[in-house]
N, C-alpha and C positions, 0 to 999 in steps of 0.2 A: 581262168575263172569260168564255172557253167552255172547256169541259174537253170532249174527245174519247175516249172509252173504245174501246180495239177489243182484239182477243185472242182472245175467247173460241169460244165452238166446243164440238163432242161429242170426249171424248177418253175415252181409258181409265184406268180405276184405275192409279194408280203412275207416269202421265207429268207430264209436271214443264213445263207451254205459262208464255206470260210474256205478261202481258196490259202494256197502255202506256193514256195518260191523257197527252193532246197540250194542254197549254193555253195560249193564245193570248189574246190584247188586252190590257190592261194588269196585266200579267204583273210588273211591278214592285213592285206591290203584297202582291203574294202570299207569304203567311207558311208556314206547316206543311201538307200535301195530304196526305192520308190515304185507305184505300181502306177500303168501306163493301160487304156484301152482304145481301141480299135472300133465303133459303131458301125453298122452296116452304112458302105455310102459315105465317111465322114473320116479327117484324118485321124491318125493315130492323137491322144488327148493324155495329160498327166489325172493321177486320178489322187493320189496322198504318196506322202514320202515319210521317209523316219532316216533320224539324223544319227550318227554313234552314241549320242549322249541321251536317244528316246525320245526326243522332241520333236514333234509330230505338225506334218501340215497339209489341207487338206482341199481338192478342188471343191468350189461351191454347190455346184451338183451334187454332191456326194456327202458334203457336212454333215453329220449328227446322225447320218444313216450307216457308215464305213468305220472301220475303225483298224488302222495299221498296228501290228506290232511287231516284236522280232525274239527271238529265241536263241541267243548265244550259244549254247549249248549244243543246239542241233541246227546251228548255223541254215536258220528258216523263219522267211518273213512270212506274216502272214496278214491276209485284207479280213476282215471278219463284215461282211457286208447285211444288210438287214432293211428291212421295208423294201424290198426289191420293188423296182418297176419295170413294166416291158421296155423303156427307152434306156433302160439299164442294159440290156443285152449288147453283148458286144465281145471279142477276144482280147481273155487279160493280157499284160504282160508286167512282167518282172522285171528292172533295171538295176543293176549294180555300178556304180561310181567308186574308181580310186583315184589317186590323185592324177594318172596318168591317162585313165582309159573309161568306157566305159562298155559295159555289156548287157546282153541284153538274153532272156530267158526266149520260149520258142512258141509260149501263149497257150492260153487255154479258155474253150470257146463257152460261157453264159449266157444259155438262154433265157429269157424270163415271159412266160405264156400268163395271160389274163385271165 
């Protein structure tokens, strides 16, 4: 399994970019994908997850401003983030979950300037 992170970018306070998480090979496997970030200085942190059945959960930092979703079709999650802050910057990452393993995409870095 490869997870593919891309989106990210310098952007401004209060723009709302949508980062995707492309995952490919044996992709049947795969249970719940969650997005994880990285802060400058701070460990890595879960950020929302979405479960097989679309059922979604969400760190509290990030509530009502994030929104996961996934796209079967073209086997790609995606974070749709929105009210950005600068303590929002940070490198995304993508996590896949099967029942045996877990992997992990290669991040993509959000900056958020004031």
């Amino acid at each position: 399994v490869q997870l593919q992170a891309s989106g990210g970018g310098l952007v401004q306070a209060g723009e709302s970019p949508k980062l995707a998480c492309a995952v490919s090979g044996s992709t049947s496997y795969i249970r719940h994908v969650a997005w994880y970030r990285q802060r400058p200085g701070q460990e890595r942190e879960w950020v929302a997850r979405i479960d097989p059945g679309g059922s979604t959960s969400y760190a509290d930092s990030v509530k009502g401003r994030f929104t996961i979703s996934r796209d079967y079709a073209k086997m790609t999650v995606y974070l749709q983030m929105s009210s950005l802050r600068p303590e929002d910057t940070a490198v995304y990452y993508c996590k896949a979950y099967s029942v045996a393993s877990e992997y992990w995409g290669q991040g993509t870095l959000v900056t958020v300037s004031s």
